[in-house]
N, C-alpha and C positions, 0 to 999 in steps of 0.2 A: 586475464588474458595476456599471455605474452607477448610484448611490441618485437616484430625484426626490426634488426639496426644492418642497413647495407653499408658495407664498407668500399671505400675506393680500397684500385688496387695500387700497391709502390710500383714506380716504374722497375721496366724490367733492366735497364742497363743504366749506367751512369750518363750514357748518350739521351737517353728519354728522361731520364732526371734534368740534367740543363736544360732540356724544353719547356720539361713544367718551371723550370725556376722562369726562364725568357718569358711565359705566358704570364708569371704570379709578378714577378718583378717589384710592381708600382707596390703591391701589397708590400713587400721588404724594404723599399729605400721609401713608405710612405716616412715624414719627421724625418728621415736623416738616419734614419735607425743602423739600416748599413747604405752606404756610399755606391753610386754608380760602378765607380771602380773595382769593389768587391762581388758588386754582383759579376759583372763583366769578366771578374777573373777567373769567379765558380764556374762562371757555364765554358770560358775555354777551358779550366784546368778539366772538367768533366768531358767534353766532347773530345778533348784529347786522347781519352783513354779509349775512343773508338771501338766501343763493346758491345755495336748495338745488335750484331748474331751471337752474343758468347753464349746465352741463355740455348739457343737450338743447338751450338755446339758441343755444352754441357751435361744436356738431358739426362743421356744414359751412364752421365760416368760422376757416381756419388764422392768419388775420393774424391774427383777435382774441383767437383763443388767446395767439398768443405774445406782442402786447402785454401780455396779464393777468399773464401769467408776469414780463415784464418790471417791470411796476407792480407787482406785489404780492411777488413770490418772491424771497425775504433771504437773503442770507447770513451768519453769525453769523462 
């Protein structure tokens, strides 16, 4: 028998990303791993980008999705 595996979902804006990092936080800077101040920097440099409609603004319009994707979405 097949197990379901539910998955969370990624947030929808870079605005509800810094949320979840502000909520997970202790879990990143538990040992020192990264620093106060880097967490602190992600969640402004992310709320900055103040995107948290771009998702309903986007819906109907595939180019500009994947322009976004194309500008913004890194590969490490």
């Amino acid at each position: 028998m097949k197990e379901e595996v539910e998955y969370q979902s990624l947030p929808l804006s870079c605005f509800e990303a810094a949320q979840c990092l502000r909520k997970s936080r202790e879990f990143y800077q538990c040992g020192n791993v990264f620093p106060r101040r880097v967490i602190d920097g992600t969640i402004e440099k992310l709320e900055s980008y103040n995107d948290m409609e771009l998702w309903k603004q986007l819906a109907d319009k595939p180019e500009k999705i994947e322009e976004s994707l194309w500008e913004y979405l890194h590969y490490g």
